[in-house]
ZASE-740843 format. One record per residue (C-alpha): x, y, z; residue in three letters. Coordinates in steps of 0.001 Angstrom, whole numbers, plus 500000, padded with zeros to 6 digits. Example, Ala and Ser with C-alpha at 12.3 -4.5 7.8 and 13.67 -1.06 7.14 Angstrom:
# ZASE-740843
512300495500507800ALA
513670498940507140SER
***
This chain:
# ZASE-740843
668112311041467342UNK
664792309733466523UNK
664561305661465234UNK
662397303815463766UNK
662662299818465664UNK
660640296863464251UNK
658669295716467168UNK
656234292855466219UNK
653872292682462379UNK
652157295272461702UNK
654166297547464494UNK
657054300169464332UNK
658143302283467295UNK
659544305755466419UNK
661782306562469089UNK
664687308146470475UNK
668267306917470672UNK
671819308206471598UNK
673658309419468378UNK
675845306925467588UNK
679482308507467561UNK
682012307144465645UNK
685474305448466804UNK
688981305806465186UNK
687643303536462351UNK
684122304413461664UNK
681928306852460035UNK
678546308352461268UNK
676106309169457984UNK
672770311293458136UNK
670083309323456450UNK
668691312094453557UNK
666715309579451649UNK
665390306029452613UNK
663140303581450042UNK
661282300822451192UNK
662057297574449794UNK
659794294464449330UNK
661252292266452044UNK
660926295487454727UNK
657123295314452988UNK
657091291396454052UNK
658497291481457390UNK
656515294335458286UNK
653102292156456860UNK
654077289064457637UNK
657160288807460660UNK
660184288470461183UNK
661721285492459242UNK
660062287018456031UNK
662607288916454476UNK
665906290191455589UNK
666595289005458902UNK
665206292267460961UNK
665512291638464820UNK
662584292462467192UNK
663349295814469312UNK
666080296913466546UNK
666502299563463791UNK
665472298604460070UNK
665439300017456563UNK
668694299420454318UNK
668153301328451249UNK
669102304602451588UNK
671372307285450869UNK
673364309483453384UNK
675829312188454048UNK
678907311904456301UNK
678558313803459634UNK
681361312481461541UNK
684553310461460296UNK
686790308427462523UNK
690822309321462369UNK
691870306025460720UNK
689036306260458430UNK
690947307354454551UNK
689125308397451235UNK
685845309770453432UNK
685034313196454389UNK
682378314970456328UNK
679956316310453955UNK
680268313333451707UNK
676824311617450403UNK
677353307951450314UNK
675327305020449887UNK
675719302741452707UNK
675966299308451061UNK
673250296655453039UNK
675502293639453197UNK
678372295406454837UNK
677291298344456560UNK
676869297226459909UNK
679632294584459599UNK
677584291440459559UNK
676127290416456150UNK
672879288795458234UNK
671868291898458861UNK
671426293881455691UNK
667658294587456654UNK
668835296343460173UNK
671392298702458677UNK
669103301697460013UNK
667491303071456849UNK
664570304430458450UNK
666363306408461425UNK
668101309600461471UNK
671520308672461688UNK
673489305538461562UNK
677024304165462722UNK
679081302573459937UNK
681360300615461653UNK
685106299868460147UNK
683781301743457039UNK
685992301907454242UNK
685153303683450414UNK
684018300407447619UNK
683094298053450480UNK
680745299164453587UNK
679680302831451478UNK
680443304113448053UNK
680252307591447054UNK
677387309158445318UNK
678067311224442416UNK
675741314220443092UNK
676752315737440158UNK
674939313081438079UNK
672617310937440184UNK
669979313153442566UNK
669918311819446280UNK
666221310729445816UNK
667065308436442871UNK
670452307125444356UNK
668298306085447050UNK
667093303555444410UNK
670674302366443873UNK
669769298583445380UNK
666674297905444025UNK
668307299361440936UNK
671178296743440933UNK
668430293974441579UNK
666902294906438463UNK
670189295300436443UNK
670803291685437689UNK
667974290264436599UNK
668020291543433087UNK
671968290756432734UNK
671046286930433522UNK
668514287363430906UNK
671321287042428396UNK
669635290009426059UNK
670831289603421917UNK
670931292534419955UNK
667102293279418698UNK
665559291263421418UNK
662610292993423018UNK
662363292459426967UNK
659869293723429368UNK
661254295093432783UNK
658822296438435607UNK
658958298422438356UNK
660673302394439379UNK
664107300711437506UNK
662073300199433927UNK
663562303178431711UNK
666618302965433251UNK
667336299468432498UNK
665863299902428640UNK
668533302679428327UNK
671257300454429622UNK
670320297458427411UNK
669954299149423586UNK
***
């Protein structure tokens, strides 16, 4: 499968790795879609140590949406075919590493993944797979305008790809 590893600033290897393959517990997802966020922006620019902790010589990228290609036996409420989002925090098991999940590679091992925790199912139905590759910076934004405490009539100013969707939410 072909990977993209953060070597150094300024330098990304595209490369090729075994495909992961799952155990009784996990699931192996197909990246489809893949956004960059500001911190990959920042460690990329600037180093490691800049943004989400990305380790030299290892895979990066953590928003990004993905179909099931191969499900474990234990594994309950996931099937192959499914498009999840892999949630950053827990995918890989290890909430240090939400900027290594493997965004920006082909395919990705979800270890010990369960449905509402380490992924959550995309409604393709309503949400496209490019825009529910949006889903975190989406929730960032939601975030920040929720603390806002908005009143009724209040007029706020939101920027950035989440802008109409967040004016829609709050009226």
């Amino acid at each position: 499968m072909k990977a993209a590893l953060y070597n150094r600033k300024k330098n990304i290897i595209m490369t090729e790795r075994e495909m992961p393959i799952a155990s009784d517990d996990d699931i192996v997802v197909k990246n489809i879609y893949a956004s960059i966020c500001g911190t990959d922006v920042a460690v990329y620019m600037h180093g490691p140590n800049t943004g989400h902790k990305v380790t030299l010589g290892e895979e990066f990228g953590h928003e990004m949406v993905s179909q099931v290609v191969q499900v474990g036996k234990n594994v309950k409420n996931i099937q192959v075919g499914d498009y999840v989002y892999p949630y950053p925090r827990l995918a890989k098991g290890d909430s240090k590493r939400a900027g290594t999940v493997g965004g920006f590679s082909e395919y990705v091992l979800i270890p010990h993944a369960k449905l509402g925790r380490e992924v959550y199912a995309v409604p393709t139905e309503s949400i496209s797979l490019k825009t529910a590759c949006l889903i975190k910076p989406f929730t960032v934004g939601f975030r920040v305008a929720r603390r806002s405490f908005p009143n009724k009539g209040e007029s706020r100013l939101f920027l950035g790809q989440e802008q109409s969707v967040l004016q829609q939410l709050l009226v």
